[in-house]
N, C-alpha and C positions, 0 to 999 in steps of 0.2 A: 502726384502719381510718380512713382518710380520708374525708372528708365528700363527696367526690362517690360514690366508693367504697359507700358507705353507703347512699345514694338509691340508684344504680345497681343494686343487688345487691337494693332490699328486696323485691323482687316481680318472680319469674321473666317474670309476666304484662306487664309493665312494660317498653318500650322509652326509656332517656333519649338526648336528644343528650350531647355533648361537648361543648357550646356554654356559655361565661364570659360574664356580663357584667361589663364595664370601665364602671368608672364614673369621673370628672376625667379628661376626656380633652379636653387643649386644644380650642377652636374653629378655630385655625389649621392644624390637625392633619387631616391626609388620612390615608385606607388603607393609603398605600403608607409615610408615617411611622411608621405606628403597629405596621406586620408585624414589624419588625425588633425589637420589644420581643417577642413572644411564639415566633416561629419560632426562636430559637435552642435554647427548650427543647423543640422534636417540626414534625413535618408536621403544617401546618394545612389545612383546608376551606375557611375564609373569613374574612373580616374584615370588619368593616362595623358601618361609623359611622353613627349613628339620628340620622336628620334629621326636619323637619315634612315630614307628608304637602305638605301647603301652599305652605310659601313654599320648602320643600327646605332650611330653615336648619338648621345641626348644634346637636347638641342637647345636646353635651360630654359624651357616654358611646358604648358602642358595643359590641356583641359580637364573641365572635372563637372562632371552631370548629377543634378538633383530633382531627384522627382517629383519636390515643390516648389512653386516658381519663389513665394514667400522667403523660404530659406535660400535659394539662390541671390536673392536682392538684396536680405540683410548679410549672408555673408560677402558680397560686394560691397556695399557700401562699410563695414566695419574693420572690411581687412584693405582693401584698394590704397593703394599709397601708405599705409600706414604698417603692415606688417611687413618686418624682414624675417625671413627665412633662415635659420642658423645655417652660417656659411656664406649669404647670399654679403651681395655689396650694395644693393638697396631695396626697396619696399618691392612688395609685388604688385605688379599689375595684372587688375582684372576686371576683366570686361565682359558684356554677352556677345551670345556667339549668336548671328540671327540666319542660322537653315532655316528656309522657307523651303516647305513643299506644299503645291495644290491639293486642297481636297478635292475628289472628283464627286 
């Protein structure tokens, strides 16, 4: 069982996103660079680079939401440590993001 797979499944009660966070994600690096690394494995929701509330500076990581859990997990496991990002100084890190909210 895959590790999003795992979180997802352990509690009927339990709603997770499909949401990765991406971690070494260049500074010179926008949205629209960064889609084409995750969209070829599924339909995405969003993409979105975490900047300061403040100055709005990128903050060289970012989430990226896929509205299958399936493609969420394999593009985790086939890029996690192993893809560098042109620009970057090492692999990206990515992991799931686990929002939990109650169903009522």
């Amino acid at each position: 069982m895959s590790l999003i797979a795992k979180y997802h499944n352990s509690d009927p009660m339990m709603d997770m996103t499909l949401k990765l966070f991406v971690g070494q994600v260049p500074k010179n690096m926008e949205e629209p660079d960064l889609q084409p690394y995750f969209e070829k494995y599924g339909s995405l929701v969003s993409v979105k680079i975490c900047r300061d509330r403040d100055t709005k500076a990128h903050k060289g990581c970012a989430f990226v939401t896929f509205e299958d859990l399936d493609n969420a997990d394999q593009a985790m496991h086939e890029m996690h440590d192993r893809i560098a990002l042109p620009g970057a100084k090492k692999e990206m890190q990515i992991k799931p993001v686990h929002n939990v909210s109650q169903k009522v």
